[in-house]
C-alpha positions in Angstrom: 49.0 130.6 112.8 49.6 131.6 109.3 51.9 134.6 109.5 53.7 135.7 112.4 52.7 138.9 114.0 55.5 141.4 115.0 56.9 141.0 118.8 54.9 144.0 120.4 56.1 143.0 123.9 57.9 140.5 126.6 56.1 137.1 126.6 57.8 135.1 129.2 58.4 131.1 127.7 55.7 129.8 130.6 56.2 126.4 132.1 53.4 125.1 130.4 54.6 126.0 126.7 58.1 124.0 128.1 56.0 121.2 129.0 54.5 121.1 125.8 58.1 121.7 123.8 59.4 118.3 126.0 56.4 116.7 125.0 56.8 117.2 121.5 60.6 115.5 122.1 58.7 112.6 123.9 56.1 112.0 121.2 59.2 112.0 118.5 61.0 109.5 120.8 58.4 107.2 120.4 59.3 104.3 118.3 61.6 105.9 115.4 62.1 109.4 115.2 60.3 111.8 112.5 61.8 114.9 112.0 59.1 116.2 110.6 56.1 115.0 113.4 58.7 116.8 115.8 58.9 120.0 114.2 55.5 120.6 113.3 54.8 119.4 117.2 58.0 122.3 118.2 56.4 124.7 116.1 52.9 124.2 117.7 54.8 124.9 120.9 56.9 127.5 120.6 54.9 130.0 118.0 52.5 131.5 120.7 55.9 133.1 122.4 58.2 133.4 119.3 55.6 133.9 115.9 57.2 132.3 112.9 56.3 131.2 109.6 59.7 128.9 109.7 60.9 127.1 111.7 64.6 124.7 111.6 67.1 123.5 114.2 70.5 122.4 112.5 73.0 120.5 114.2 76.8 120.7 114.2 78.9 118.2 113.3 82.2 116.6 115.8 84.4 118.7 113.7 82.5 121.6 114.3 83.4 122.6 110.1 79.9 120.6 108.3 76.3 121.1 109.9 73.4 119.0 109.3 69.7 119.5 109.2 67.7 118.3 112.2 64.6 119.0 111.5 62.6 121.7 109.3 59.1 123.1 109.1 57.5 125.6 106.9 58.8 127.1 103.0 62.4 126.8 102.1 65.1 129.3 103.1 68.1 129.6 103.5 68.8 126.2 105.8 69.6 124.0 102.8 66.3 121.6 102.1 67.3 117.9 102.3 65.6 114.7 103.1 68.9 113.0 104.9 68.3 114.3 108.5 70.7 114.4 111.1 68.6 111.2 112.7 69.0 109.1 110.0 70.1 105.8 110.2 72.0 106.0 106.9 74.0 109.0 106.7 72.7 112.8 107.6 73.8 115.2 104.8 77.0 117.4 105.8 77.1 121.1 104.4 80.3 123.6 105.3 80.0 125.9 108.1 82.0 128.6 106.1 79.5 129.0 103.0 76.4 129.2 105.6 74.9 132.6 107.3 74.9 129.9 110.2 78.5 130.2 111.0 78.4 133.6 113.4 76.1 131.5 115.5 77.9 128.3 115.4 80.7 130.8 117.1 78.2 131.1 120.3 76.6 134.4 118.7 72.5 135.5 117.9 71.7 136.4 114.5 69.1 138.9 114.3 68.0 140.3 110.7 65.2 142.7 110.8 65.1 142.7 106.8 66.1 139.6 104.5 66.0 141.0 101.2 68.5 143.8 102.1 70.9 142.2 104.6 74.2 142.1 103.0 74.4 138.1 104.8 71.7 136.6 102.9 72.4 138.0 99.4 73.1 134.2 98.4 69.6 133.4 99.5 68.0 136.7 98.2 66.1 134.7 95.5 64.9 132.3 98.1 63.8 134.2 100.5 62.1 136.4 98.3 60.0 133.5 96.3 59.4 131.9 99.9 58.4 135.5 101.3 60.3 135.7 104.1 61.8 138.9 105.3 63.0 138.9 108.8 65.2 136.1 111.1 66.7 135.7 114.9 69.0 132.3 114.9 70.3 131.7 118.2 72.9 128.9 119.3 71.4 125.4 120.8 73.4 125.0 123.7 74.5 122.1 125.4 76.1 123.4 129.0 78.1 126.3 127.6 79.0 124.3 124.1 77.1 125.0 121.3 75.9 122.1 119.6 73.5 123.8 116.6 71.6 126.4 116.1 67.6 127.6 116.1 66.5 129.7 113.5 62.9 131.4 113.4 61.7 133.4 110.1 58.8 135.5 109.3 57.5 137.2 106.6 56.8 140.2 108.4 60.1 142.4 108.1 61.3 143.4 111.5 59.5 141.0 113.5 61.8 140.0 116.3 63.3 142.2 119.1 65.0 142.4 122.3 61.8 140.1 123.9 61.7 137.2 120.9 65.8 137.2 121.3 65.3 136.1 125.0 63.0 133.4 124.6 64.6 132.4 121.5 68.0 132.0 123.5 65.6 130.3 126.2 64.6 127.9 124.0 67.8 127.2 122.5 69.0 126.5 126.1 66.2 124.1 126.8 66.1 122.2 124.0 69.7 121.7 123.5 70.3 119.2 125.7 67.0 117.2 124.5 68.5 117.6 121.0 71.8 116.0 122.2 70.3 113.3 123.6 68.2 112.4 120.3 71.1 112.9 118.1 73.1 110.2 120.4 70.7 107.9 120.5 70.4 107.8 116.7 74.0 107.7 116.0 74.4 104.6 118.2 71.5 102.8 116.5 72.8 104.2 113.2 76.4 102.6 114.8 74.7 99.3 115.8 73.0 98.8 112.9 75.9 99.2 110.5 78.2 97.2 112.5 75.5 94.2 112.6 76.1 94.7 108.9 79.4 93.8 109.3 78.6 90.2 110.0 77.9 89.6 107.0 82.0 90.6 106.1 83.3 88.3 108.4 81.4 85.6 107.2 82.5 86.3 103.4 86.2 86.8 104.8 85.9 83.0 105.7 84.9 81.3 102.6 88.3 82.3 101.3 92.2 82.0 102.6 93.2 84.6 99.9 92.0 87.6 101.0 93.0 88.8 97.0 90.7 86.4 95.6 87.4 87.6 97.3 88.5 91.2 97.7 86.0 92.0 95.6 82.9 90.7 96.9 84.1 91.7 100.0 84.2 94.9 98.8 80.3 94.7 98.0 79.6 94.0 101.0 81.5 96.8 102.9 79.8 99.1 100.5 76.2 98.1 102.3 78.1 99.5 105.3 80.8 102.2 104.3 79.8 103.8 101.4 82.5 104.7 98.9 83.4 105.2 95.3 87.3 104.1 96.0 88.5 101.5 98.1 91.8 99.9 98.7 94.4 97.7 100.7 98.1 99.2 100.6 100.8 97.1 103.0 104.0 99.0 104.4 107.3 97.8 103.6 110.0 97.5 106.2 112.6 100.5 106.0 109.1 103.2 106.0 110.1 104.3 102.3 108.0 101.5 99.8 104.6 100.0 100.2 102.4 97.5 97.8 98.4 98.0 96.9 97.4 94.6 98.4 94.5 95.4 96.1 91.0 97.8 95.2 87.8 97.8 95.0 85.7 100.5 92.5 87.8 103.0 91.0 91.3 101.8 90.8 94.5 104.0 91.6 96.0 106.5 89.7 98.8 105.5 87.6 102.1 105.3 88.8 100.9 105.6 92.5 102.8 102.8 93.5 106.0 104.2 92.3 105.9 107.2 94.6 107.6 106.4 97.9 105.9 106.9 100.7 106.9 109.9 102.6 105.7 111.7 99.7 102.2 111.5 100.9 101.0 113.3 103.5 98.7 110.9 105.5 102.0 108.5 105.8 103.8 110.0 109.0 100.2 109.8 111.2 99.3 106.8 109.8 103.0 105.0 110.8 102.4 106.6 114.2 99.0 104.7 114.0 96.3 107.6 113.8 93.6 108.1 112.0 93.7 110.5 108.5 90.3 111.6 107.9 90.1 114.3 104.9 86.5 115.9 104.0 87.9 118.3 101.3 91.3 116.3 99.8 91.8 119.2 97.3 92.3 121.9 100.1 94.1 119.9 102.4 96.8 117.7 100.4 100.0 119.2 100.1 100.6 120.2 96.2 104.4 120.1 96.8 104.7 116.5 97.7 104.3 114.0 94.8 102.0 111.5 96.4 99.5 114.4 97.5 99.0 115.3 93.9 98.4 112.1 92.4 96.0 111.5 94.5 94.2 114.4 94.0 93.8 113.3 89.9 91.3 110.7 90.5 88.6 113.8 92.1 88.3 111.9 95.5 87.7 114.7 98.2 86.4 112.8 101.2 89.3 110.6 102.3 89.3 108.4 104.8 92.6 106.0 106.2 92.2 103.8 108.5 95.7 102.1 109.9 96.1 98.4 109.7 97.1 96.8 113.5 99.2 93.8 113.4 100.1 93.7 116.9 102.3 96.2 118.1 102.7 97.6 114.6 101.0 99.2 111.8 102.1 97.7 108.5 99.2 99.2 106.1 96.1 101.4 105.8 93.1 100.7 104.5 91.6 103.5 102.5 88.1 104.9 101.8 86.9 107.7 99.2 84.0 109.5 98.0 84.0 112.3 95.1 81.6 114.4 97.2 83.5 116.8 100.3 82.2 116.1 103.6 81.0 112.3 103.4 82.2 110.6 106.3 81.0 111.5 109.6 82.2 109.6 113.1 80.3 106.7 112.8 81.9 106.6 109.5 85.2 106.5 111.4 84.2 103.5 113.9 82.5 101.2 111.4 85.8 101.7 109.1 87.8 100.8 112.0 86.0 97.8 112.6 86.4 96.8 108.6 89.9 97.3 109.3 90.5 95.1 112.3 88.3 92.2 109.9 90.8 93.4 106.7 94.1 92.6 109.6 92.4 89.0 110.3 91.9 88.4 106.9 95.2 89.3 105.9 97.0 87.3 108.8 94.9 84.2 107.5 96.2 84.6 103.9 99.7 85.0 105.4 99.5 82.3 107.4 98.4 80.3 104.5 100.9 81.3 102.3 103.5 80.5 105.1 101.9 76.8 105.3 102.4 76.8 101.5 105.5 78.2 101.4 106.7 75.7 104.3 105.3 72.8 102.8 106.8 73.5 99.6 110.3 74.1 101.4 109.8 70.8 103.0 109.2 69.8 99.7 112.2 70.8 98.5 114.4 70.2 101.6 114.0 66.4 101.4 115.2 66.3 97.7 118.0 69.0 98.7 118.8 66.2 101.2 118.6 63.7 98.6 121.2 65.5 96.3 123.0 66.2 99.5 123.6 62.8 100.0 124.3 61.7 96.5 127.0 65.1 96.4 128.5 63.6 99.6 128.8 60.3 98.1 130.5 61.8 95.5 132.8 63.8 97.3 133.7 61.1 99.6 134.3 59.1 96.4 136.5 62.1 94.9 138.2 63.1 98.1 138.8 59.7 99.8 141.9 58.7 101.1 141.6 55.7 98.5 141.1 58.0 95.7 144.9 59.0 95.9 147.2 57.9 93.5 150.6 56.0 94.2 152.3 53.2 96.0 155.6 55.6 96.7 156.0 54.5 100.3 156.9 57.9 101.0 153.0 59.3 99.8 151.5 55.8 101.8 153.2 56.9 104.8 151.8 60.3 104.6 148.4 59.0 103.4 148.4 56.8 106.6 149.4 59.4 109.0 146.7 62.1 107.5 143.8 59.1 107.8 145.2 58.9 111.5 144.4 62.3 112.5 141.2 62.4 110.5 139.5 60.7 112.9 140.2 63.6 115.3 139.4 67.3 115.8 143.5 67.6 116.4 144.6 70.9 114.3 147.2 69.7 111.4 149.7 70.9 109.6 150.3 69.5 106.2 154.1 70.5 104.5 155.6 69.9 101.1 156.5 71.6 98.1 153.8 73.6 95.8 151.8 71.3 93.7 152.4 68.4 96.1 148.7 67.5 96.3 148.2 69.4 100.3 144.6 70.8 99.2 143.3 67.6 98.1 144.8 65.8 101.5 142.9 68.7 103.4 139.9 67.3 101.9 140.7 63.7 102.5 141.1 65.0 106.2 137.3 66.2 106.0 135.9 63.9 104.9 137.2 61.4 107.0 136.5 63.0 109.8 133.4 63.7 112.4 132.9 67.0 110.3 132.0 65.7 106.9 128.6 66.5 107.2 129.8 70.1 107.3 131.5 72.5 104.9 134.9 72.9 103.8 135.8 76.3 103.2 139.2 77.1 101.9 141.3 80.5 102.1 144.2 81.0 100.0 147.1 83.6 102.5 148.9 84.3 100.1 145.9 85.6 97.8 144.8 88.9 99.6 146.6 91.8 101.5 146.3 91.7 105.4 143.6 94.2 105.3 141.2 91.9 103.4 142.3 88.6 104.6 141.3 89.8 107.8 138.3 90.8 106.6 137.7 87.3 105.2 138.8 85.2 108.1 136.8 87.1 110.6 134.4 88.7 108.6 133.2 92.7 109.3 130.7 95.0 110.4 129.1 98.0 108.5 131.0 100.9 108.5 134.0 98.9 109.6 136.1 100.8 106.3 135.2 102.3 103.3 133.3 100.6 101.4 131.8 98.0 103.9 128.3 99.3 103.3 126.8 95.3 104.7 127.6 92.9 107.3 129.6 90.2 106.1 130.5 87.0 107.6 134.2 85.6 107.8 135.4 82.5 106.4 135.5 81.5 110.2 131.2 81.6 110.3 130.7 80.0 107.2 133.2 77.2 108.4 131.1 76.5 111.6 130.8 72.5 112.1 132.8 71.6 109.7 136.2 72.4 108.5 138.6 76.0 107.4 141.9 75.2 105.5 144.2 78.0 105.4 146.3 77.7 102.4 149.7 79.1 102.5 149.7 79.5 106.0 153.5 80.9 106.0 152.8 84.0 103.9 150.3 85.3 107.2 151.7 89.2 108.6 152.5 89.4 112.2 149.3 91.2 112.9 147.4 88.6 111.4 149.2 85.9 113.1 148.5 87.2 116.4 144.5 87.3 115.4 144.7 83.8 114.2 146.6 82.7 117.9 143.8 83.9 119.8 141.3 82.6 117.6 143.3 78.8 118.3 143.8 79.4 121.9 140.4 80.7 123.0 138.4 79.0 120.0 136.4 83.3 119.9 137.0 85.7 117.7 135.1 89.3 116.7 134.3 90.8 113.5 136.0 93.6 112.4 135.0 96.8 113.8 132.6 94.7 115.8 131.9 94.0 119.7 130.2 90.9 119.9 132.2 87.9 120.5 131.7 84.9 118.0 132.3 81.0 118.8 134.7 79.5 116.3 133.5 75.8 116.0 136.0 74.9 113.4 138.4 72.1 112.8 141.6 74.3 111.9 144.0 72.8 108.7 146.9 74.7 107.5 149.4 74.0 104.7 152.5 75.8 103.8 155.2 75.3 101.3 157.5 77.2 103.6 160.2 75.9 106.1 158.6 77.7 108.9 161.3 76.6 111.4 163.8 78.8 109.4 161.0 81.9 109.5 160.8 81.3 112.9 164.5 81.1 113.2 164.3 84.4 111.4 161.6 86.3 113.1 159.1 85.9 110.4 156.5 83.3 112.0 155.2 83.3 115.4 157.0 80.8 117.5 153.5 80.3 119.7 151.2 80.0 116.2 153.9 77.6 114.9 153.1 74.9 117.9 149.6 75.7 117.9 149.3 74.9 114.2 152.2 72.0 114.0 150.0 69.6 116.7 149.9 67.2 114.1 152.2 67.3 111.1 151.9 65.4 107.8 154.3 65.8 104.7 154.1 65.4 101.5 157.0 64.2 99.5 157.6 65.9 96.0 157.2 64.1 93.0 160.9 63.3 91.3 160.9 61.1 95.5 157.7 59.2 94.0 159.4 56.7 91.7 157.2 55.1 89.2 154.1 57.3 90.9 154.7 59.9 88.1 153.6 57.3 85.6 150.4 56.4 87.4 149.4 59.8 87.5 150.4 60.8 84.3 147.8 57.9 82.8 145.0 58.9 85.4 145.4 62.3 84.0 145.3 61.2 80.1 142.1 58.9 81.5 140.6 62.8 82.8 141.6 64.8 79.9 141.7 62.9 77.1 137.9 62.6 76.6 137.6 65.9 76.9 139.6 66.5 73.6 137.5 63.9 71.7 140.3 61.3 71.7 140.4 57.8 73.2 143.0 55.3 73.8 145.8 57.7 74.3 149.0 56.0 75.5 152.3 57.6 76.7 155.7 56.2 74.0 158.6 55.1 75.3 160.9 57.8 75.6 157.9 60.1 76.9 157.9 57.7 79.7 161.5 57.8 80.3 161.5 61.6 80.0 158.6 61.8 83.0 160.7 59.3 85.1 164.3 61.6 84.5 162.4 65.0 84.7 162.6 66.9 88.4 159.3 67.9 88.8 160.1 71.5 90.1 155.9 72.4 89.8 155.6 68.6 91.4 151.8 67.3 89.9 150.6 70.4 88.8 153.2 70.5 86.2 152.6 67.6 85.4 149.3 67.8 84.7 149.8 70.6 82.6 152.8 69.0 80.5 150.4 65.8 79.7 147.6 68.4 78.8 150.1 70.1 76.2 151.1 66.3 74.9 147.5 65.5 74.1 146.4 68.9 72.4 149.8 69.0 70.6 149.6 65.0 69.6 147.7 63.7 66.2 147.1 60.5 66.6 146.7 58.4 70.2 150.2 58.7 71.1 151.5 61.4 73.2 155.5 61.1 72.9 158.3 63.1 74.7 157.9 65.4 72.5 154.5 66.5 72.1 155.1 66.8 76.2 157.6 70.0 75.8 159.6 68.9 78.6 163.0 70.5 79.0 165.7 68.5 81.2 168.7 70.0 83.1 171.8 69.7 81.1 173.3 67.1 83.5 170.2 65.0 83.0 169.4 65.2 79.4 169.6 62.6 76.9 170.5 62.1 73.4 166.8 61.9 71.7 165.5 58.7 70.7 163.4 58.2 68.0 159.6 57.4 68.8 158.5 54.0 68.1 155.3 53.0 66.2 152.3 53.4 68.5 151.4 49.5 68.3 154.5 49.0 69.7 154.6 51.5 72.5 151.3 49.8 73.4 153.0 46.3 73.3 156.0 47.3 75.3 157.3 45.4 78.3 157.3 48.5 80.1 153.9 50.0 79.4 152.2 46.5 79.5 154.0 45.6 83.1 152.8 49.3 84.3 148.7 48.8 82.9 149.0 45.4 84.2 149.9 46.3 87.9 147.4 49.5 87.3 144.6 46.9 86.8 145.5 44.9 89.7 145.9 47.7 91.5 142.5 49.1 91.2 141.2 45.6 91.5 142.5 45.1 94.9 141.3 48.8 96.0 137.9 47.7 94.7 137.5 44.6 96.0 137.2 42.8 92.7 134.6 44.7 91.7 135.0 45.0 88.0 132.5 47.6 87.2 134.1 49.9 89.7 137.7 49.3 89.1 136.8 50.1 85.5 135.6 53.2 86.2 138.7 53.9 88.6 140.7 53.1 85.6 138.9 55.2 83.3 138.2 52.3 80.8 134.6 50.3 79.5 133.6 47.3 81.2 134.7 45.8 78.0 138.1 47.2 77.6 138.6 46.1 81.3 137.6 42.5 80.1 139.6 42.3 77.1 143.1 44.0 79.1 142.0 41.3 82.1 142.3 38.2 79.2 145.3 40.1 77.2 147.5 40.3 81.0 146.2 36.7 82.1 144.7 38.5 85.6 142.7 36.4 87.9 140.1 38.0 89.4 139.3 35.3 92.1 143.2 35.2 93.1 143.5 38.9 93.1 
């Protein structure tokens, strides 16, 4: 039938012209589906009840905002002309509900239009229409159930060609064919589904020719593209805290610039994507937020369909991967599911590279864990050598009585107390105690009392909590954590306030302490050393130290004498440090005169060997040539004690002195007997050459077998 002829009367939509609409269906169900074999068939079929020179069924889309066309037969109108059907297995072309005369029907209503070129609805399609020849149209809604699920639209170029009668059977027809039309479009869109994700095969395989997912994003990218179709895509990770991310990496049109300096709640899709849903934009410019940063960046690349798909990893969702296409509407469902499938490969891929990276990464910490060890070793060695009880200068019996008693309790965990005067050496002792003892292999970590006020020092014995006071904006651990296994040494133990005192007694009696302004209880697993310079018996006496703390600290007490009880141990020391400092100061074979040894021997020692160091460091800056005399050492003795000055001798003969010559000799021997003879070491003790040891060994007729 050419032209329609105008609806003069009811014709009822007979069982036989159903039977031949469901055969039509059948016949396009047959192998693939041909939209247009269908409608031509449909049109065949319905045109003896409904006359039409047009005929088209669209179909509306999940989001019920984009339609597609279904199937079309006769001249163009007004349902857009396209040759990506709703059936097809690559994508169906999406147009907007809202631009389309289609809408009112889409809401459930008929649309009847008894003259085309003068309804207000279709002056858009005027031109169209008009060329095509078409004047009148009744659209009804395709029903599925009471859901409508597209719409049937008749034309003809007869004006007023459809009343009440063609309305009916029109709606009957919509009714009848709407759930065959359903049933088509399902079955396509799972053979569309089935055959994209077969595609995806061919991902997986790519994703495993690589452990750096970087590397091979881009082919990987191609191949997606045979599946997902997109002019943008790209890998961004979330970082911990929910405000910075990093762009993993991109495939076609990279970012816009400066994206990845915009934090992340700035963008809109962040907050769904965190909770793990799925941001799916068909027109970006009309639904981003303009007053959010992120939002319009990414509007200045023209993407409008945008697609993010949340990254899994576990329990968490630690990324997106993101899809774009410059044209509105792209994506459909199937879209979704095949993205969400890339992403689950993207996660793998990821994890593999991560796990990778974590082999390298532990490989090269292994790496670099045995050769810490090594220079672990070698530092313990040297500390050992440094901080040994044999490293301690001076044969007072006074010092080798303390020296004896501080080895003896090294080779427990007993808490000690070590006593004497400031400058007396207690540190270095503490040391010896160390690294004598079972807890060598662990730290030594020293805290000065007298250093900090009771608020901090509390804060460094026990450490803190955040928020604990102002300005504790991190968790810190106390000197009692970092001490764990091995050794704390609190230095000036006397100077400790009450409140203090009675943190440090619990610590000692039930070995647990807190942090402060924390609840959790912490294990002190430290050996416990404490020095004072302070007669604690009279603070005790005198209310200022903790009776309880004193006998807890005091288990094991070793004293230090000063220096002016040393004897002759003020001379050794004084050459040991000329040995240290000299070289530093470019000079060599620095001796000490006569009188500047007599003046060390008469001196008191009030700042015991610290101030002596310090007074032979002023002698050999102050000195010219390799003689450091009494007074180039800027002594000054009590008036009961001083001397009438004596004039410095000639530095040959303060070398060849009786005096200096008995004291190198018994030096040598000395350090020979603590090395066992071995010359090279006791050299090096000494601070001389193997050479100069030689030549001193044949000038003081020493023995080396005898000693």
């Amino acid at each position: 039938m050419d032209s329609a002829t105008p609806d003069t009367g009811p014709k009822p939509l007979e069982a036989d012209i159903l039977v031949c609409l469901e055969e039509a269906i059948a016949r396009a169900l047959h192998g693939e589906f041909q939209p247009r074999t269908f409608i031509d068939d449909f049109s065949t079929a319905l045109q003896p009840v409904v006359p039409h020179d047009r005929l088209g069924i669209a179909y509306l889309g999940d989001n019920r905002r984009t339609f597609s066309v279904f199937a079309t037969h006769g001249a163009p109108a007004f349902l857009p002309e396209t040759d990506r059907h709703t059936t097809d297995l690559q994508r169906a072309r999406r147009f907007p509900v809202a631009d389309s005369p289609l809408a009112e029907v889409f809401d459930g209503n008929v649309l009847c239009a008894s003259d085309l070129l003068t309804d207000p609805r279709f002056v858009r399609h005027r031109e169209q229409l008009q060329t095509a020849g078409l004047r009148s149209v009744i659209v009804v809604p395709l029903l599925l159930g009471s859901r409508v699920i597209g719409a049937l639209t008749a034309m003809s170029r007869v004006a007023d060609a459809y009343g009440p009668g063609g309305v009916n059977r029109m709606r009957t027809a919509g009714r009848r064919i709407g759930p065959l039309i359903e049933a088509i479009v399902q079955v396509y869109r799972e053979r569309r589904r089935q055959h994209r994700t077969g595609l995806l095969e061919g991902i997986t395989q790519m994703l495993g020719t690589s452990l750096d997912l970087r590397q091979i994003l881009e082919p990987v990218g191609d191949a997606v593209r045979v599946v997902m179709e997109f002019d943008a895509m790209g890998v961004v990770l979330f970082k911990p805290g929910g405000r910075e991310y990093e762009f993993f990496g991109a495939v076609g049109e990279p970012p816009p610039p400066g994206l990845d300096r915009i934090p992340l709640p700035e963008f809109s899709p962040a907050v769904p994507l965190a909770a793990g849903r799925i941001v799916f934009f068909e027109e970006a410019s009309k639904q981003l937020d303009l007053a959010l940063a992120g939002d319009r960046a990414l509007l200045t690349n023209g993407l409008e369909s945008c697609l993010w798909i949340p990254l899994h990893f576990g329990d968490e969702v630690r990324g997106a991967l993101f899809f774009g296409k410059h044209e509105p509407r792209w994506y459909d469902g199937v879209d979704v599911e095949v993205a969400t499938a890339v992403a689950s490969r993207m996660v793998l891929g990821i994890q593999h590279q991560r796990l990778a990276e974590e082999q390298r990464r532990l490989a090269a910490l292994e790496r670099r864990a045995k050769t810490l060890e090594q220079s672990l070793n070698s530092a313990r060695r040297e500390l050992h050598d440094r901080y040994g009880f044999e490293q301690m200068i001076g044969r007072s019996p006074l010092l080798r009585e303390a020296l004896t008693r501080a080895a003896q309790v090294a080779r427990t965990e007993t808490t000690a107390l070590i006593t004497g005067e400031s400058g007396t050496g207690k540190e270095l002792v503490a040391h010896a105690i160390h690294y004598a003892s079972p807890r060598a292999d662990g730290p030594f970590v020293a805290v000065n009392c007298a250093a900090l006020p009771d608020t901090l020092l509390e804060s460094e014995l026990f450490g803190h909590e955040r928020g604990a006071f102002t300005g504790a904006d991190r968790q810190k651990p106390g000197r009692f954590e970092l001490a764990a296994h091995g050794t704390l040494f609190l230095d000036e133990v006397g100077e400790l306030s009450a409140s203090v005192q009675v943190k440090l007694l619990r610590v000692l009696q039930e070995r647990e302490f807190q942090r402060l302004g924390g609840t959790a209880t912490l294990k002190a697993d430290v050996r416990l050393i404490a020095a004072t310079n302070r007669d604690l018996t009279a603070d005790m006496a005198a209310g200022r130290f903790r009776t309880d703390l004193f006998y807890r600290l005091s288990v094991f007490n070793v004293h230090l004498p000063p220096l002016r009880e040393r004897g002759d141990d003020v001379l050794l020391l004084a050459e040991a440090f000329i040995r240290t400092l000299a070289p530093r100061m470019a000079k060599t074979d620095v001796t000490l005169s006569r009188d500047a040894c007599e003046l060390l021997r008469r001196h008191r020692w009030p700042g015991n060997i610290r101030e002596l160091q310090n007074a032979i460091e002023r002698g050999l800056i102050t000195c010219e040539g390799s003689l450091v005399t009494a007074a180039h050492l800027a002594i000054s003795l009590p008036a009961q004690d001083a001397a009438p000055p004596r004039e410095p001798e000639p530095a040959r003969q303060g070398i060849e002195s009786i005096a200096l010559r008995e004291l190198e000799r018994n030096a040598i021997i000395d350090a020979l007997q603590r090395t066992h003879g071995n010359k090279g070491r006791a050299a090096r003790l000494l601070g001389l050459t193997r050479f100069q040891l030689y030549s001193r060994l044949k000038r003081y007729d020493i023995d080396v077998s005898a000693e």
